[in-house]
Backbone as ProteinMPNN parsed JSONL, in Angstrom:
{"seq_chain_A": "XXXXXXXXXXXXXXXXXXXXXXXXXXXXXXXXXXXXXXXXXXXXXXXXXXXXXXXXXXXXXXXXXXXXXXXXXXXXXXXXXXXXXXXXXXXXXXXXXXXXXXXXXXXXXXXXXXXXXXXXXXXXXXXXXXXXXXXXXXXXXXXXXXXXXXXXXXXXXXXXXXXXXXXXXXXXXXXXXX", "coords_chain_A": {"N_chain_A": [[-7.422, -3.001, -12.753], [-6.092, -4.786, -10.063], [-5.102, -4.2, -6.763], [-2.873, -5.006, -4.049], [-2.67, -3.807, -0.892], [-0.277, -2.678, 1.774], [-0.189, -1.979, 4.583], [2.239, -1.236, 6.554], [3.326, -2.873, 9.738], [4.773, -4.389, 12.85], [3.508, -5.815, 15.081], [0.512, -5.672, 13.709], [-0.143, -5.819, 10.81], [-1.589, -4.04, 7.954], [-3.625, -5.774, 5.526], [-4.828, -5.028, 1.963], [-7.627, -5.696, -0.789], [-7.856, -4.242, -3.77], [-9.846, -3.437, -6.916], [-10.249, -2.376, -9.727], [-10.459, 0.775, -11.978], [-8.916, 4.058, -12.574], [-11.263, 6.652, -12.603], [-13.75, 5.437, -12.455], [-16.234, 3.127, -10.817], [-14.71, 1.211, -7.707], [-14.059, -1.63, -6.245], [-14.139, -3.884, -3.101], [-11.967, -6.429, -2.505], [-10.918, -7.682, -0.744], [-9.986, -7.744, 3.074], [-8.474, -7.448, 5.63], [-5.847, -8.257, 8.428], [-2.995, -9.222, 9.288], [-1.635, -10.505, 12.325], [1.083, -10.292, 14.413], [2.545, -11.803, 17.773], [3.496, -9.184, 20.255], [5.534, -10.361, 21.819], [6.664, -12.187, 21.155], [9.681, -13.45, 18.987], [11.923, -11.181, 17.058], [12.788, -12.269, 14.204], [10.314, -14.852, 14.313], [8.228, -13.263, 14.288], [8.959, -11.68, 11.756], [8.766, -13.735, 9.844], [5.884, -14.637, 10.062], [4.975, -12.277, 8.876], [5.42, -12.657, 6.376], [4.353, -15.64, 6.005], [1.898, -14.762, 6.057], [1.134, -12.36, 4.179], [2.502, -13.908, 2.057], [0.089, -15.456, 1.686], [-2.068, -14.011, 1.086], [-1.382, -12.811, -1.763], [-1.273, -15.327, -3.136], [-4.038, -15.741, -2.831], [-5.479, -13.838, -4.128], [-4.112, -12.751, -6.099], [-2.482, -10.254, -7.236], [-2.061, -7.363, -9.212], [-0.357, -5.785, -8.888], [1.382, -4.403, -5.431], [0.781, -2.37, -3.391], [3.051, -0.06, -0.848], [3.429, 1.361, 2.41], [4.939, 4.079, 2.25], [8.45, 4.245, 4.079], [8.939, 6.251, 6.482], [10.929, 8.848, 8.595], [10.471, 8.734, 11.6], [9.944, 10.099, 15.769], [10.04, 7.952, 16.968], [12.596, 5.346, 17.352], [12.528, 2.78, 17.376], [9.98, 2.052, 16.545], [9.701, 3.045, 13.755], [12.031, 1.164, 12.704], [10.514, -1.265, 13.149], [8.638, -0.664, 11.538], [9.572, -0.761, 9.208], [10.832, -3.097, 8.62], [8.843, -4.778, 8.316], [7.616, -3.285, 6.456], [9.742, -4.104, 4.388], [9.335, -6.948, 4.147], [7.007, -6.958, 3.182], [7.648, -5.889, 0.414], [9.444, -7.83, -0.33], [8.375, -10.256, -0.379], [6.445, -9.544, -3.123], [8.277, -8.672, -5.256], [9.686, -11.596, -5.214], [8.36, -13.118, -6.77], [7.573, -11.638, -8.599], [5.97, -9.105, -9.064], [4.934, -5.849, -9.517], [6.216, -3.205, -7.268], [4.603, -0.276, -5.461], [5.349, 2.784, -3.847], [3.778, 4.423, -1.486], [3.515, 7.803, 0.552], [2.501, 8.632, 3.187], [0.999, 10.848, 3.938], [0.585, 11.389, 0.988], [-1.505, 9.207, 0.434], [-3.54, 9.57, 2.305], [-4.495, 12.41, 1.304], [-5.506, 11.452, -1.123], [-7.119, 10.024, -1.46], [-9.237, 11.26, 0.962], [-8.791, 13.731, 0.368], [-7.462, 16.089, 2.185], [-4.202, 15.625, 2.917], [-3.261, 15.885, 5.931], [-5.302, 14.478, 7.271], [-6.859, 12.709, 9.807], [-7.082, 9.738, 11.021], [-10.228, 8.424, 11.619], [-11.287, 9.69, 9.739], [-9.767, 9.358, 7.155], [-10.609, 6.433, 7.28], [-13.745, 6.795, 6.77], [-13.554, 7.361, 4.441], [-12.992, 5.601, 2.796], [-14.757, 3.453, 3.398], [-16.597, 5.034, 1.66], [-15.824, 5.692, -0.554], [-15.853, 2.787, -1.231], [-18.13, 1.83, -0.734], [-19.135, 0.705, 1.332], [-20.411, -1.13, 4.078], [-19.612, -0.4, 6.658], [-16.764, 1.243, 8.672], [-13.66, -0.033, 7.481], [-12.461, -2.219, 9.863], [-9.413, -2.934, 11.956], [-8.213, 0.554, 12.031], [-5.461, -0.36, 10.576], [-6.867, -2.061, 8.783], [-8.193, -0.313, 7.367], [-6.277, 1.434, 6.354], [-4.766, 0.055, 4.518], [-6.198, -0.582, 2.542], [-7.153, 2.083, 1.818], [-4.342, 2.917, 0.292], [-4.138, 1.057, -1.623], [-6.387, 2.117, -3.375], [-5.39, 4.653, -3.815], [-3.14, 3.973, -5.234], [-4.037, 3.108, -7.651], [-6.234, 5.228, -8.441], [-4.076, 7.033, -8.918], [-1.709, 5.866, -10.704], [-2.474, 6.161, -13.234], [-1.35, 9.151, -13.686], [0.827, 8.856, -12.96], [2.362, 7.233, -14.197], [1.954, 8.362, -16.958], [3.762, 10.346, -16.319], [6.143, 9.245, -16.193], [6.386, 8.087, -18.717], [6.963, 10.485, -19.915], [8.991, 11.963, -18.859], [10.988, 9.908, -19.37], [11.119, 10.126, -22.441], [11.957, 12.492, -22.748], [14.375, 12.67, -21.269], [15.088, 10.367, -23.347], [15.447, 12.4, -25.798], [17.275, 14.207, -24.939], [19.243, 12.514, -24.937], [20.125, 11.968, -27.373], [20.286, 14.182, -28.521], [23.218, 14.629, -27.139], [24.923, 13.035, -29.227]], "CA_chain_A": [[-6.192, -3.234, -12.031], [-5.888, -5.454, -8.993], [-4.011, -3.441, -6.166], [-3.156, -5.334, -2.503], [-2.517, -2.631, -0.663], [0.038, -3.195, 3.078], [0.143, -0.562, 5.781], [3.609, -2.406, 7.356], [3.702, -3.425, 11.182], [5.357, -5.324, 13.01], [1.871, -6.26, 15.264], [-0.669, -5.83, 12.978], [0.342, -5.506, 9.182], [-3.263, -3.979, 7.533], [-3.779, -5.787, 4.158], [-6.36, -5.167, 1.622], [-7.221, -6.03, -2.33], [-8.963, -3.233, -4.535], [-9.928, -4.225, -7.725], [-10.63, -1.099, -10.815], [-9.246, 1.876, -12.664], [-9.645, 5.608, -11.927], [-12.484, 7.177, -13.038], [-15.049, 4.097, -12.431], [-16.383, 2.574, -9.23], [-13.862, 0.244, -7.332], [-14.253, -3.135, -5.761], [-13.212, -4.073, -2.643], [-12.38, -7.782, -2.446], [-10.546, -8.548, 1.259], [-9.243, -6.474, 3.93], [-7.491, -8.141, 6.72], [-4.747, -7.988, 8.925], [-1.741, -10.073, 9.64], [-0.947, -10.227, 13.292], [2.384, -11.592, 15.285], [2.595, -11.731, 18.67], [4.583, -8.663, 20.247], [6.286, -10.661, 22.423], [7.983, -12.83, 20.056], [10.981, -12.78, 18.867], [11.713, -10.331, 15.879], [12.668, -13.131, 13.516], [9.443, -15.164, 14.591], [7.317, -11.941, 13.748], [8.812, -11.448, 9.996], [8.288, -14.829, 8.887], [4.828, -14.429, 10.333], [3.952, -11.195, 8.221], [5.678, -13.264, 5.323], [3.552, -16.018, 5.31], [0.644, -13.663, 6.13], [1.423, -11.662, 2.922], [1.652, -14.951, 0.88], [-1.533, -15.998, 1.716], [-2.664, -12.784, 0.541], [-1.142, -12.731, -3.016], [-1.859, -16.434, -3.398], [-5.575, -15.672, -2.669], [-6.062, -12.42, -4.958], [-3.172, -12.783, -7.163], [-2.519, -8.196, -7.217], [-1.057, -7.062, -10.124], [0.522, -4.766, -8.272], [1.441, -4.247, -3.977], [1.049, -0.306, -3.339], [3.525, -0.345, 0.363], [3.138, 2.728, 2.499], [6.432, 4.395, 2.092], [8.378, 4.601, 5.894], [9.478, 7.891, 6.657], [11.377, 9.224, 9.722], [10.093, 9.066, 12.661], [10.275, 10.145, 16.726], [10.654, 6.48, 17.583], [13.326, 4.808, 16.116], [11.993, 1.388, 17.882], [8.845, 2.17, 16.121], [10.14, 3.086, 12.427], [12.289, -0.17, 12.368], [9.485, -2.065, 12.921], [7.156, -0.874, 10.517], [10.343, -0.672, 7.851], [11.261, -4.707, 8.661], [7.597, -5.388, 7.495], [7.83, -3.118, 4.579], [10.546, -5.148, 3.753], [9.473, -8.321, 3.804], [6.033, -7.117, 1.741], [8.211, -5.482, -0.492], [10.191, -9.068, -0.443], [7.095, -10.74, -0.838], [5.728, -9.147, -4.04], [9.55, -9.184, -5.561], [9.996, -12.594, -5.418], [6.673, -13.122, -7.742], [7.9, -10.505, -10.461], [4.81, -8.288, -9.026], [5.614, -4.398, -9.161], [5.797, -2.386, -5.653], [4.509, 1.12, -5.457], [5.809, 3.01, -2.382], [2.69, 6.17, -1.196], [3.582, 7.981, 1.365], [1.014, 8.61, 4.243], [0.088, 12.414, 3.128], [0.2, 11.08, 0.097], [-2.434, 8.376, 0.538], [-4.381, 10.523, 3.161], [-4.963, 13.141, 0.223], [-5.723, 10.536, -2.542], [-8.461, 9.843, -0.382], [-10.029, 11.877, 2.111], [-8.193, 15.831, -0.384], [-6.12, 16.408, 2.601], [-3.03, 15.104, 3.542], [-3.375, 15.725, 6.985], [-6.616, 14.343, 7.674], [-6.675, 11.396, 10.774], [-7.437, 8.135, 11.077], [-11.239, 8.59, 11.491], [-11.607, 10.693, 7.878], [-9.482, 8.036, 6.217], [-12.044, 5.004, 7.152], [-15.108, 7.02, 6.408], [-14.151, 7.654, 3.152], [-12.715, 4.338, 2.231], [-16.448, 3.67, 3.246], [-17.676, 5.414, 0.858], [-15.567, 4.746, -2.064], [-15.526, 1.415, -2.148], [-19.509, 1.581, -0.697], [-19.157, -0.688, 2.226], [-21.567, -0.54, 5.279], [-19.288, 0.094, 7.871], [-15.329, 1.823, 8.119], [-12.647, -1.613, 7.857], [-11.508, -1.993, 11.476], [-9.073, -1.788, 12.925], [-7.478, 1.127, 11.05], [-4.422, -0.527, 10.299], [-6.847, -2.495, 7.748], [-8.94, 0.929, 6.242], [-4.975, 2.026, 5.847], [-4.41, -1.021, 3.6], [-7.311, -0.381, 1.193], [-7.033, 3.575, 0.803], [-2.957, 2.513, 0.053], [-4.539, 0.066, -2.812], [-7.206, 3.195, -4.094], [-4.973, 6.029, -3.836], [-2.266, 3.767, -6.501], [-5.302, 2.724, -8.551], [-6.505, 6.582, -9.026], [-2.685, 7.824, -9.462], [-1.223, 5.494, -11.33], [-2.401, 6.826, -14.889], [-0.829, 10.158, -13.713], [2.321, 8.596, -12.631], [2.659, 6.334, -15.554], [1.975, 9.731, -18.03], [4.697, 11.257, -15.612], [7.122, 8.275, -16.469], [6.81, 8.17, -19.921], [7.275, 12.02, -20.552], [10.58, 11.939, -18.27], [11.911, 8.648, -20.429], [10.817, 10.493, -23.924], [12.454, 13.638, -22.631], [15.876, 11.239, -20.968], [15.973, 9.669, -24.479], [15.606, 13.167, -26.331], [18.715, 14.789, -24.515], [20.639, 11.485, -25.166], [19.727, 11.857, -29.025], [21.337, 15.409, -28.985], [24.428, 14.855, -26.77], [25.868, 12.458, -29.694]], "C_chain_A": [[-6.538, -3.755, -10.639], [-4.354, -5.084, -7.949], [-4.156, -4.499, -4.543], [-2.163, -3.635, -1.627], [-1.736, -2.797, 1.214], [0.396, -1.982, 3.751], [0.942, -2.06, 6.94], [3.18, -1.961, 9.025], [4.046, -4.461, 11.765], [3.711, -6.257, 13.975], [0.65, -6.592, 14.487], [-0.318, -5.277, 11.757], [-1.043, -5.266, 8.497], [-3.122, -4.531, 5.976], [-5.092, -5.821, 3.877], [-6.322, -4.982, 0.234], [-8.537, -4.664, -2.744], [-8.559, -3.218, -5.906], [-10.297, -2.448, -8.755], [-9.773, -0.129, -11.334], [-10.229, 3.308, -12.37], [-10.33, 5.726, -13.143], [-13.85, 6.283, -13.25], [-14.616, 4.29, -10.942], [-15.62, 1.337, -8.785], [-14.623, -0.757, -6.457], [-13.383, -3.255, -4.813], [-13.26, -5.789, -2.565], [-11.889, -8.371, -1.288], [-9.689, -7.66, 1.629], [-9.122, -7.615, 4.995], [-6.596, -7.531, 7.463], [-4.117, -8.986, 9.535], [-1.207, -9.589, 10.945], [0.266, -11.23, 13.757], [1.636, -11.012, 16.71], [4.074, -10.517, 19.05], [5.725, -8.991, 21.372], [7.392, -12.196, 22.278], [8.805, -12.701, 19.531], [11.358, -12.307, 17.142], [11.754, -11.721, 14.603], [11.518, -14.174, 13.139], [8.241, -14.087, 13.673], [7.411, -12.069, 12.349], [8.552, -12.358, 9.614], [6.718, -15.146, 9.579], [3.98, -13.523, 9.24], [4.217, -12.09, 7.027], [5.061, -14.539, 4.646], [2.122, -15.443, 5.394], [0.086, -13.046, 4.378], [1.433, -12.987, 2.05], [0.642, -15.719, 0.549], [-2.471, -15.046, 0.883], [-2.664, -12.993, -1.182], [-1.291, -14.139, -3.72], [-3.183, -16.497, -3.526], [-5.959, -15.041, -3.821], [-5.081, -12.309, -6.082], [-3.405, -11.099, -8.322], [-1.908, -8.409, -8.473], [-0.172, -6.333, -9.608], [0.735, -4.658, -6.37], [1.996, -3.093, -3.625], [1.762, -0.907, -1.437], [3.398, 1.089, 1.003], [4.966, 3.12, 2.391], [6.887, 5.152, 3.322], [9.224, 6.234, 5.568], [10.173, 7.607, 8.409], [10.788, 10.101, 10.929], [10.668, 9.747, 14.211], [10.901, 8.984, 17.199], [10.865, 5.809, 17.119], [12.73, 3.079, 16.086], [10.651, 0.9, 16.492], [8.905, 2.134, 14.289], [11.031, 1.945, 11.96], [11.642, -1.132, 12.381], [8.488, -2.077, 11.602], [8.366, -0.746, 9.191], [10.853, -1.765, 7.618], [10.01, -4.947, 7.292], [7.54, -4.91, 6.281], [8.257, -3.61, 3.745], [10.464, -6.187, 3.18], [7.999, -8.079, 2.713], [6.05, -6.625, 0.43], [8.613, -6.882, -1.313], [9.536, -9.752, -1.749], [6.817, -10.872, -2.521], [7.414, -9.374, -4.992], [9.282, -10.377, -6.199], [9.57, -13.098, -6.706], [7.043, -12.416, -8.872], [6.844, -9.88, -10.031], [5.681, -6.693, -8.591], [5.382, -3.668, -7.807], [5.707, -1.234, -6.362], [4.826, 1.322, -4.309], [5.117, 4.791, -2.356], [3.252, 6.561, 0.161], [2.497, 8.293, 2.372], [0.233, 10.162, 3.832], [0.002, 11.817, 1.864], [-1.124, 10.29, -0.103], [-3.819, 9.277, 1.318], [-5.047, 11.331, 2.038], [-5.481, 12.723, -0.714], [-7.12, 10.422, -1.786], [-9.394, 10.524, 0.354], [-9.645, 14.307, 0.932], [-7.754, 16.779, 0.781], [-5.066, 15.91, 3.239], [-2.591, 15.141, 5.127], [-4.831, 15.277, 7.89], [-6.143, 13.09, 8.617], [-7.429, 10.09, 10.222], [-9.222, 7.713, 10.342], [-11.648, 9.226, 9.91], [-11.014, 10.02, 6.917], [-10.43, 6.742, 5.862], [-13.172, 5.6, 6.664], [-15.121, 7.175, 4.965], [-13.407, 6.924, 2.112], [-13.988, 3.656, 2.181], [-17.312, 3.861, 2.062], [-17.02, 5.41, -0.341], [-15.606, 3.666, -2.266], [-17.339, 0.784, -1.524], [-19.618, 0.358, -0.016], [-20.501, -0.19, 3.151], [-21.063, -0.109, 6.651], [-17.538, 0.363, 7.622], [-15.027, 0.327, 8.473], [-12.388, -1.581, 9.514], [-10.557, -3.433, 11.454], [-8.24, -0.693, 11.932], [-6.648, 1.176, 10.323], [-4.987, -0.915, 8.379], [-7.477, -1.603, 6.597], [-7.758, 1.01, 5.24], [-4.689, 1.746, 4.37], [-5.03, -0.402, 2.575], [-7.294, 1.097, 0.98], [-5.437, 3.591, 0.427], [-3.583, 2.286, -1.299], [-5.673, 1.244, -3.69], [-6.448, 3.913, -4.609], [-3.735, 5.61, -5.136], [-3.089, 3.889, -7.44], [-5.497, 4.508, -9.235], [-4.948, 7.162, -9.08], [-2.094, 7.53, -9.721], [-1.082, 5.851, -12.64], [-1.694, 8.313, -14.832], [0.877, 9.991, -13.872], [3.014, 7.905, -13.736], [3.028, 7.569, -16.856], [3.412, 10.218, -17.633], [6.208, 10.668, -16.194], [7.739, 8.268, -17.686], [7.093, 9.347, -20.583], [8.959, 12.27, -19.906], [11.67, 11.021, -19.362], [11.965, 9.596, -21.973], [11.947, 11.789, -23.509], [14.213, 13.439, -22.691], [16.079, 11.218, -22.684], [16.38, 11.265, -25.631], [17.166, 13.832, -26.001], [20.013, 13.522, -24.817], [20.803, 11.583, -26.816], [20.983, 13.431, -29.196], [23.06, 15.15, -28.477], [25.698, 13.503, -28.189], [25.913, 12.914, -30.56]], "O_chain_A": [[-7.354, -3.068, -10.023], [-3.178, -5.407, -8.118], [-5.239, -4.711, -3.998], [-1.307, -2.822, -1.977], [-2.603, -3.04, 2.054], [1.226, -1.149, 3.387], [0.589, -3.051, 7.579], [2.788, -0.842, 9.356], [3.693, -5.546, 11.303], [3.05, -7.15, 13.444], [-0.054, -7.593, 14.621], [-0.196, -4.052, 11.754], [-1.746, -6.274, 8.422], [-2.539, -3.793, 5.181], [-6.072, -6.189, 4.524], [-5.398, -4.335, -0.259], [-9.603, -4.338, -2.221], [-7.392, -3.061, -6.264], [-10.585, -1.459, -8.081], [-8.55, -0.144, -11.191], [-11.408, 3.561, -12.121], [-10.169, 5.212, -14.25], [-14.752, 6.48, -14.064], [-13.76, 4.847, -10.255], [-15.84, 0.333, -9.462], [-15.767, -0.548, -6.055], [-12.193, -2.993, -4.987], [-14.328, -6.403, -2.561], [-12.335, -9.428, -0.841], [-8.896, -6.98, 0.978], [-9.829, -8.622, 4.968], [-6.424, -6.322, 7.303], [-4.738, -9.654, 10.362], [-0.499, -8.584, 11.0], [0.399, -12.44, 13.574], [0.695, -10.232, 16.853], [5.201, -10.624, 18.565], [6.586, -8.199, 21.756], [8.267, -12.82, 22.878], [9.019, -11.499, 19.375], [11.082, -13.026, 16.182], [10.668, -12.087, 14.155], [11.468, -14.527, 11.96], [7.639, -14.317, 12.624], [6.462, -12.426, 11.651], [7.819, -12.165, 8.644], [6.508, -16.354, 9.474], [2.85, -13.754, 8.81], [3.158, -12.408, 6.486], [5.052, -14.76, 3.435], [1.274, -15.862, 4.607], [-0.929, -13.257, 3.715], [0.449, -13.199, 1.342], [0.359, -16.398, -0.438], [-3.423, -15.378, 0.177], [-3.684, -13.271, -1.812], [-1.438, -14.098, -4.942], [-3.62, -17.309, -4.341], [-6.757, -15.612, -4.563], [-5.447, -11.648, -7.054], [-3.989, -10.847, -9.376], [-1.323, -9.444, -8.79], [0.959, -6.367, -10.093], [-0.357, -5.059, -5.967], [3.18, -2.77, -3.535], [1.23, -1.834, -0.828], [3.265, 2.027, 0.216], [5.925, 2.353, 2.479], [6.346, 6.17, 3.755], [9.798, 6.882, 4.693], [10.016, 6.642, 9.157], [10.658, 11.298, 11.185], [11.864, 10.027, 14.14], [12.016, 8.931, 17.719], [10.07, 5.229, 16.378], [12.56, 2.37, 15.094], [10.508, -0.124, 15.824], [8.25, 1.322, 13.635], [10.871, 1.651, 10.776], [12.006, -2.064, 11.664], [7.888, -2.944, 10.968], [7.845, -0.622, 8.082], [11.43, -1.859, 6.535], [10.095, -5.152, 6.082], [7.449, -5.563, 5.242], [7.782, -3.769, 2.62], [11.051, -6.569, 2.168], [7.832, -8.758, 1.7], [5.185, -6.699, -0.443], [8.308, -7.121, -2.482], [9.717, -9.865, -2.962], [6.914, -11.932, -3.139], [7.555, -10.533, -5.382], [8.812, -10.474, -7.333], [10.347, -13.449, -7.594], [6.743, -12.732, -10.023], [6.153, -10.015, -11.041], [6.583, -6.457, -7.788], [4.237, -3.625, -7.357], [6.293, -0.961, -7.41], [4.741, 0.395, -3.505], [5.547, 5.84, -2.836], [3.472, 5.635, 0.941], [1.382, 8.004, 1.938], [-0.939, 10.347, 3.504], [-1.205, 11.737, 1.635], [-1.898, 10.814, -0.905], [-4.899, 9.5, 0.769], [-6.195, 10.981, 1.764], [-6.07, 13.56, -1.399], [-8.06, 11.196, -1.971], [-10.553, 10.136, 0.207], [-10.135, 15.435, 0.981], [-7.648, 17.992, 0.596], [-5.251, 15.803, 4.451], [-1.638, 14.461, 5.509], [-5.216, 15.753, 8.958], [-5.138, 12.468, 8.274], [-8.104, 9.747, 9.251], [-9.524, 7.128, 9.302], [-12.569, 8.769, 9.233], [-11.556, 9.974, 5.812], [-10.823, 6.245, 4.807], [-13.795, 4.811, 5.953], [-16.136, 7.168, 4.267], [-13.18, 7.302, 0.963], [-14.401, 3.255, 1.093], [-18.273, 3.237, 1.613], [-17.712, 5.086, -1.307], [-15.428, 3.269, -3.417], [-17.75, -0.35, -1.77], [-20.019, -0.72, -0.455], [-21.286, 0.744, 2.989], [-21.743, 0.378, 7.554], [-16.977, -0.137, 6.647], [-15.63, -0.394, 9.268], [-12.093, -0.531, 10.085], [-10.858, -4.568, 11.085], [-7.597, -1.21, 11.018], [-6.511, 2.072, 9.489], [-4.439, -0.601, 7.323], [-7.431, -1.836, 5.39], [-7.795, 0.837, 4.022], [-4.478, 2.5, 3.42], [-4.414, 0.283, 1.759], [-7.44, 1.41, -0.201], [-5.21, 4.772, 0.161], [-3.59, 3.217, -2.105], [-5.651, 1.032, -4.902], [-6.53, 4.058, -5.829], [-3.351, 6.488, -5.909], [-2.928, 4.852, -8.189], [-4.984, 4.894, -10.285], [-5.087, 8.282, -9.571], [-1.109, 8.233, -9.494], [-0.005, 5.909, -13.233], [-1.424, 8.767, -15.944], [1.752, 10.589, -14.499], [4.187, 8.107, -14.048], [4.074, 7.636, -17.502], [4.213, 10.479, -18.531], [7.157, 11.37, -16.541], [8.938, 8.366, -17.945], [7.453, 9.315, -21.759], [9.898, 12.716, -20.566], [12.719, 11.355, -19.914], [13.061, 9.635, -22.531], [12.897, 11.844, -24.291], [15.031, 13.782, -23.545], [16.962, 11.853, -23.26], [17.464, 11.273, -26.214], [18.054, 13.882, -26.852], [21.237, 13.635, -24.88], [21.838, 11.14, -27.315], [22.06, 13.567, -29.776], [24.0, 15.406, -29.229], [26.892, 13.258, -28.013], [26.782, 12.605, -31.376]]}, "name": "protein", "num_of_chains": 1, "seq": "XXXXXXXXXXXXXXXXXXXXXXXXXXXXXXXXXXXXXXXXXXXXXXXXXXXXXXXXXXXXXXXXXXXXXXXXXXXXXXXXXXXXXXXXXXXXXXXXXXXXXXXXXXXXXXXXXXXXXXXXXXXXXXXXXXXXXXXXXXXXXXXXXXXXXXXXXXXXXXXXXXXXXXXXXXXXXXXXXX"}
């Protein structure tokens, strides 16, 4: 499985492609980041991350674009920004017929590092060392990207199992109520 993986901002959008299936060794194949200028004007910015992001999926052609999933923040300034960009790499992948996953940040954090509150620093080191680089991605926005694109990769076959036992279950209760 071919995952791009976008930790949204409106400054620096972290993308990054990771290539395998859980329980093997993964591949990383490009980590990046898509910057605007933050003193441009918002409209300027999104069609910035937008062709950013299609450069991306034009390059690596994902099967899939794991997004971090925004949550509610202190600063609302701050959470509309990084939920524009979600948007548009949500958009993005859309357009294409490519499926979004949406991890949340404990979520991803834990997929990765086994705890959900672990920082910045404990995320890169051990994107490091799964995907057996020589040094953490910088700047963190782009580690973000690539343990986003791991953490679907290893919990997708769970989530998928999860899917099809809910649907089998769904269609069972529809079988009785007629």
């Amino acid at each position: 499985m071919r995952v791009l993986g976008v930790d949204p901002g409106l400054t620096r959008c972290g993308v990054g492609v990771v290539e395998g299936v859980a329980g093997r060794p993964l591949a990383m194949l490009g980590v990046g980041v898509v910057r605007t200028a933050a003193d441009a004007d918002i409209g300027v910015r999104l069609v910035g991350i937008e062709r950013g992001i299609e450069e991306w999926l034009d390059r690596f052609s994902p099967e899939l674009v794991a997004v971090e999933r925004v949550f509610s923040q202190h600063n609302v300034r701050t959470v509309m920004g990084t939920a524009q960009a979600s948007a548009v790499a949500m958009l993005c992948a859309s357009r294409r017929g490519i499926p979004v996953a949406l991890h949340t940040p404990s979520e991803v954090k834990a997929a990765v590092t086994g705890s959900g509150r672990a920082d910045k620093a404990q995320v890169g080191a051990m994107v490091t060392r799964i995907l057996r680089l020589s040094a953490p991605p910088k700047p963190a926005d782009a580690a973000d990207a690539l343990a986003l694109a791991i953490c679907h990769i290893w919990r997708a076959p769970a989530q998928n199992r999860l899917q099809q036992a809910v649907a089998q279950h769904a269609s069972a209760l529809k079988g009785r109520t007629r």
